[in-house]
C-alpha positions in Angstrom: 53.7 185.0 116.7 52.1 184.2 113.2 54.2 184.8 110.1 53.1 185.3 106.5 55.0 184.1 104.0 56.2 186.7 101.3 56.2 183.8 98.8 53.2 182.7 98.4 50.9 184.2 101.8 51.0 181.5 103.5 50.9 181.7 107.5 53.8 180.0 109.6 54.8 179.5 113.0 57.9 182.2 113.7 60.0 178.8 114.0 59.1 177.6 110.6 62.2 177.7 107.8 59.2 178.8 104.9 58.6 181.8 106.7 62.4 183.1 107.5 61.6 186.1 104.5 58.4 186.7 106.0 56.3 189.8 107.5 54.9 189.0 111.4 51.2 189.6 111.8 49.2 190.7 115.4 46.7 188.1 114.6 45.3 184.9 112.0 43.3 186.7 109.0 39.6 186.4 109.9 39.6 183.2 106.8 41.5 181.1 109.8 38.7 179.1 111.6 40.4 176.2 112.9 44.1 175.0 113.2 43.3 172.6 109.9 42.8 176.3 108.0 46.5 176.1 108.5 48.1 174.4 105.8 52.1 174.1 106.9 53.3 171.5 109.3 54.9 174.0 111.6 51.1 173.9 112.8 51.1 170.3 114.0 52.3 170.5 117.2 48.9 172.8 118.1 45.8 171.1 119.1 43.4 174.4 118.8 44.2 178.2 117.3 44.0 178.7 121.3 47.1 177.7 122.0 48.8 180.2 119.4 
């Protein structure tokens, strides 16, 4: 499940350390096109957004 970061917004896996102080979310924000859209490394180990 996606998490956004309460710092700074940022979405994270639910595995990722910079989101432990963040809110889940149901779904990407409509912005997120493509897995690159996804700025944090917790992303790397997806090839495509449908694998989230």
């Amino acid at each position: 499940m996606p998490v956004m970061s309460s710092e700074d917004f940022a979405i994270h896996t639910d595995k990722c350390v910079a989101a432990e102080e963040g809110m889940p979310i149901s779904s990407l924000p409509d912005e997120v096109t493509s897995i690159k859209d996804l700025e944090c490394e917790c992303w790397d180990k997806f090839e495509s957004l449908d694998e989230i």
